[in-house]
Structure formats: structure tokens, C-alpha cells
TILO-352511 format. One line per field, with one value per atom (N, C-alpha, C): residue in three letters; atom name; z, y, x. Coordinates in Angstrom, 3 decimals, decimal comma, padded with zeros to 6 digits. Layout:
% TILO-352511
residu (Ala|...)
atome (CA|...)
z (Z|...)
y (Y|...)
x (X|...)
% end
This chain:
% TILO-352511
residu (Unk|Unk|Unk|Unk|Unk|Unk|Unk|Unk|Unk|Unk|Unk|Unk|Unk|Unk|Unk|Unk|Unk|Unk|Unk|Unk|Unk|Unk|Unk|Unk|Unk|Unk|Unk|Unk|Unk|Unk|Unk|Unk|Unk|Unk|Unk|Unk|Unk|Unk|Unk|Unk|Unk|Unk|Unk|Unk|Unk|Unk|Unk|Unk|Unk|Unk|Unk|Unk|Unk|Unk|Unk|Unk|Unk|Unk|Unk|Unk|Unk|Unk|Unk|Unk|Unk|Unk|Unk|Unk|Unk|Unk|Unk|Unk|Unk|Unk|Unk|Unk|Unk|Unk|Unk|Unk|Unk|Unk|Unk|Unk|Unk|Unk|Unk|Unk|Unk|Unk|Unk|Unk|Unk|Unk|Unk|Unk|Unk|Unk|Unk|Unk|Unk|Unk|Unk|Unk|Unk|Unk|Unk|Unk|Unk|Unk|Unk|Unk|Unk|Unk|Unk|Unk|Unk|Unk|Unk|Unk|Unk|Unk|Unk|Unk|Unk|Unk|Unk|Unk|Unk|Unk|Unk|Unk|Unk|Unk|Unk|Unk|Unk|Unk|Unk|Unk|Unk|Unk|Unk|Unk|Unk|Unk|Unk|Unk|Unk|Unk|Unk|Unk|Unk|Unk|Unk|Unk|Unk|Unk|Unk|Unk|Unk|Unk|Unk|Unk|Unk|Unk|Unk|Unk|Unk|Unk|Unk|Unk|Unk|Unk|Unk|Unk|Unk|Unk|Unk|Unk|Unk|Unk|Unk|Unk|Unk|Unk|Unk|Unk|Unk|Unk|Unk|Unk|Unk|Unk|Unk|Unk|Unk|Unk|Unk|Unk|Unk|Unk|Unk|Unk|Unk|Unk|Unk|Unk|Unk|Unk|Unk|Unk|Unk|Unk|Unk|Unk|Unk|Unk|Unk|Unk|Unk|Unk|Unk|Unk|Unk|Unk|Unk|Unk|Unk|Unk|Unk|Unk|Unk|Unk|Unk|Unk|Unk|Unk|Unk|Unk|Unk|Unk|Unk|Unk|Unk|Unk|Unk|Unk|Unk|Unk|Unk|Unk|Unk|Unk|Unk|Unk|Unk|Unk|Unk|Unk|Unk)
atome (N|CA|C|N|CA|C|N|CA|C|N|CA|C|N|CA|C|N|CA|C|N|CA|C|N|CA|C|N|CA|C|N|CA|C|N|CA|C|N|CA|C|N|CA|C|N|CA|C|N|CA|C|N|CA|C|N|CA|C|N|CA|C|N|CA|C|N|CA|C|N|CA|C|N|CA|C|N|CA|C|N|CA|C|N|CA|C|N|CA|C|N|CA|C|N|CA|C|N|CA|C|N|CA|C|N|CA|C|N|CA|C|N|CA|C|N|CA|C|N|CA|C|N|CA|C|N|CA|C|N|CA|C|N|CA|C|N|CA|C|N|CA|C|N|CA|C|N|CA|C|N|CA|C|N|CA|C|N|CA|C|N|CA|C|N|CA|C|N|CA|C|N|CA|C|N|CA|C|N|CA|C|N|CA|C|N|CA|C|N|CA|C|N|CA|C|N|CA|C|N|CA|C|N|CA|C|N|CA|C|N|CA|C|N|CA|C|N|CA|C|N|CA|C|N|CA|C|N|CA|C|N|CA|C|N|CA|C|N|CA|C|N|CA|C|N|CA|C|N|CA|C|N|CA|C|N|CA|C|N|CA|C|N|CA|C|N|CA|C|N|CA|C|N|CA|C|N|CA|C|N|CA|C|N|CA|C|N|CA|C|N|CA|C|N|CA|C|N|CA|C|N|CA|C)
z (106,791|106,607|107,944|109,161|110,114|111,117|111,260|111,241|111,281|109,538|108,762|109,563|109,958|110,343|111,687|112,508|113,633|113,929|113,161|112,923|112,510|111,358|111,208|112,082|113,485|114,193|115,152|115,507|116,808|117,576|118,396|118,690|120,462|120,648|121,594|122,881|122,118|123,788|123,628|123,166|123,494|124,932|125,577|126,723|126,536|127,394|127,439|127,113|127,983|127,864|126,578|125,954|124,572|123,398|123,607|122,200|122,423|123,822|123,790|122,837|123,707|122,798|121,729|120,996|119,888|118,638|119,441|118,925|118,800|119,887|120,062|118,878|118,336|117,250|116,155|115,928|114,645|114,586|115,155|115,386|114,774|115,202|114,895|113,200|112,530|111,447|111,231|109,889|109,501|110,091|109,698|110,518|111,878|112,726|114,227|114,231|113,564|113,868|113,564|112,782|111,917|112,935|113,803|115,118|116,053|116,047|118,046|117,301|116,115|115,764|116,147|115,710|115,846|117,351|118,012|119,875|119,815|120,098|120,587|119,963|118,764|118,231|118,885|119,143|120,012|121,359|121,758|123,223|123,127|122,529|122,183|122,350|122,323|122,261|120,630|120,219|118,994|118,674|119,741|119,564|118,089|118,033|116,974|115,624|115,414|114,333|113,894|114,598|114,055|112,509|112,224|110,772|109,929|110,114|109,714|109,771|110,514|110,941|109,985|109,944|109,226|107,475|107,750|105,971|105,606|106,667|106,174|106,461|107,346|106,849|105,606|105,369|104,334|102,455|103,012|101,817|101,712|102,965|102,955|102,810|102,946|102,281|100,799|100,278|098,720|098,225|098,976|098,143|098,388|099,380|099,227|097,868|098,023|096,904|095,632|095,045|094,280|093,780|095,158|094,734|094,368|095,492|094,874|093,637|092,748|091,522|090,580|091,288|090,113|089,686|090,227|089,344|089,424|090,995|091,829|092,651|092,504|092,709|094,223|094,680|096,308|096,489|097,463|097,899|099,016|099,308|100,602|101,588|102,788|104,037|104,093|103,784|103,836|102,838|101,383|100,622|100,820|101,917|101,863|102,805|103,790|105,136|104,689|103,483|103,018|102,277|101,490|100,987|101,193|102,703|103,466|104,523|104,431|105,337|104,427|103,452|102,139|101,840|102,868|102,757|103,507)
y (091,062|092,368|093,011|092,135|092,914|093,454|092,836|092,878|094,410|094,460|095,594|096,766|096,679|097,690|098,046|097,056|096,917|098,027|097,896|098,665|100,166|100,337|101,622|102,046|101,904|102,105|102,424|103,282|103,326|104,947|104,351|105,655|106,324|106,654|107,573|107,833|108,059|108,263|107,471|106,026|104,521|104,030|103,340|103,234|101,649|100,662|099,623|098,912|098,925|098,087|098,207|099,300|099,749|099,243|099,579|098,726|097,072|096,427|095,151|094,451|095,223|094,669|095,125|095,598|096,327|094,989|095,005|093,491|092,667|092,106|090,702|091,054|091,937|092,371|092,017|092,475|091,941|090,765|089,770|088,242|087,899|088,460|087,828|087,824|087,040|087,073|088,576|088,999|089,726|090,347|089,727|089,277|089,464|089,383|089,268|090,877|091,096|092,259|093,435|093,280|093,985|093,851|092,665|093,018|093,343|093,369|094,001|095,855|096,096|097,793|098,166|097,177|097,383|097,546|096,176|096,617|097,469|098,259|099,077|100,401|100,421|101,809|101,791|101,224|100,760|101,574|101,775|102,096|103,822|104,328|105,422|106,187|107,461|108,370|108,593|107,456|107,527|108,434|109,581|109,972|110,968|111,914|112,491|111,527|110,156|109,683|108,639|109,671|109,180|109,243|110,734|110,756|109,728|108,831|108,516|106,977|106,799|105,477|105,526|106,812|106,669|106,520|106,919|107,119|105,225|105,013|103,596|102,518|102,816|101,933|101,967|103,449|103,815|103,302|102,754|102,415|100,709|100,382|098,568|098,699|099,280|099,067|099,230|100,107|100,335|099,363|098,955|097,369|096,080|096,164|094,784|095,075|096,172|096,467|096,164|096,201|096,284|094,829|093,978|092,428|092,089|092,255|091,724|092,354|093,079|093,658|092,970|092,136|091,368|092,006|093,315|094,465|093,839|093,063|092,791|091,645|091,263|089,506|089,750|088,436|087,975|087,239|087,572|086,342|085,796|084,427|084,002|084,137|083,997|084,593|083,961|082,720|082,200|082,109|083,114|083,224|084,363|085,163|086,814|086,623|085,915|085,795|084,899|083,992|083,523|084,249|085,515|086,057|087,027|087,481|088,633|087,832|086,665|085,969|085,695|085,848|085,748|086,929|088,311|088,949|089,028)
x (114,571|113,972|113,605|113,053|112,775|113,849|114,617|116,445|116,615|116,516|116,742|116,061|114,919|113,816|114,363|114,770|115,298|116,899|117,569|118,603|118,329|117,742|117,168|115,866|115,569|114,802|115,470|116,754|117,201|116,550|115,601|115,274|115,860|116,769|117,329|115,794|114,657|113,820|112,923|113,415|112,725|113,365|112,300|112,606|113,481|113,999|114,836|113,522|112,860|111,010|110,986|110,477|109,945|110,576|111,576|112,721|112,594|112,758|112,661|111,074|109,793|108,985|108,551|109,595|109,892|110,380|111,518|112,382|111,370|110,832|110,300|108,742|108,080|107,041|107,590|109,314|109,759|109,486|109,768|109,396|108,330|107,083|105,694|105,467|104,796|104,165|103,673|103,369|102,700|101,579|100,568|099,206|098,975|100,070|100,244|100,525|101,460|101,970|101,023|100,261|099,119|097,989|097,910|096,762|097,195|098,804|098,994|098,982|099,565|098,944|097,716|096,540|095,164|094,816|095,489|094,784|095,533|097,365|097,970|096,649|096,275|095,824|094,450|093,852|092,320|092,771|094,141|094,097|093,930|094,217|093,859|092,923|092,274|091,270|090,733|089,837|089,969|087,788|087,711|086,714|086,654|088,090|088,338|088,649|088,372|088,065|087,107|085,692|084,884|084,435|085,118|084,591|085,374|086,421|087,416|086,795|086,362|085,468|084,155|083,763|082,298|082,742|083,731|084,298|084,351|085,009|085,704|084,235|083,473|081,990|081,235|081,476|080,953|081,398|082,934|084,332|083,255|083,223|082,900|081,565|080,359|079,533|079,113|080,163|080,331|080,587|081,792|082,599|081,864|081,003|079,772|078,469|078,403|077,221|077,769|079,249|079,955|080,129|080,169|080,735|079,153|078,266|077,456|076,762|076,671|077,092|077,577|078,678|079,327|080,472|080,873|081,874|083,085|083,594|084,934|084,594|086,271|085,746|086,264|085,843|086,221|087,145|088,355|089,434|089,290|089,587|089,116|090,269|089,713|090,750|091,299|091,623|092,969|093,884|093,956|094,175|094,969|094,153|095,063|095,767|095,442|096,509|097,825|097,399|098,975|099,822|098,721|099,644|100,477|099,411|100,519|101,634|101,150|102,181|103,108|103,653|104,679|105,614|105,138|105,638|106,804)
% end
């Protein structure tokens, strides 16, 4: 599948650098790939999403009040990391 992504990704004003560690991301696990997005997006000017930040504290403190509630159950982290690693 990442192959796949790899092929339909040819972008003309990717640099030789850029496409290489382009390739070598397909490689990584899920999980891996899902935290080098997070630092790459961290490098950013992310002052214009603070409201976007306040929204999403605001999403996880709902969903703790919720579990503990009883409404929605809990999966454990090594439960979700196998299951996105399955993907």
C-alpha cells in the first residue's frame, strides 16, 4: 500500500532530498509515521490555531467526563497501537 502512495505521489516541485525522505516515511510503521507528521507539523507557526487547540482540549475534557460517567468505554494503548499497526 505504501508503494501504492509512493507512485501516485509524483510531485514535479519535490526536491531529490524531499521525495527521498519521502520514500524512506513509507517504510516506518503507522505510528511512526503519525509522529514524524506531528514533529514536522510542530515546526510550523501554529499561533493561528489556537482556537483549534482550545477546541480539541475542550473535545478531551468532554470525553474524560464522559468515561468517567460510565457513557464510553476505554482501550488500552497497546491495544490501539496494534490496531493501527494492522493497518
Amino acid at each position: 500500500m505504501e508503494r501504492d502512495l509512493e507512485k501516485n505521489f509524483k510531485d514535479k516541485n519535490m526536491t531529490v532530498v524531499a521525495e527521498r525522505i519521502f520514500k524512506d516515511a513509507l517504510d516506518l510503521l503507522p505510528v511512526e509515521r503519525a509522529e514524524l507528521i506531528e514533529k514536522l507539523f510542530q515546526t510550523f507557526d501554529r499561533s493561528a490555531n489556537s482556537n483549534v487547540d482550545a477546541a480539541w482540549a475542550q473535545e478531551g475534557e468532554s470525553r474524560i467526563d464522559a468515561y468517567e460517567r460510565g457513557e464510553i468505554k476505554a482501550s488500552s494503548v497497546e491495544d490501539v497501537f496494534a490496531r493501527i499497526n494492522q493497518r
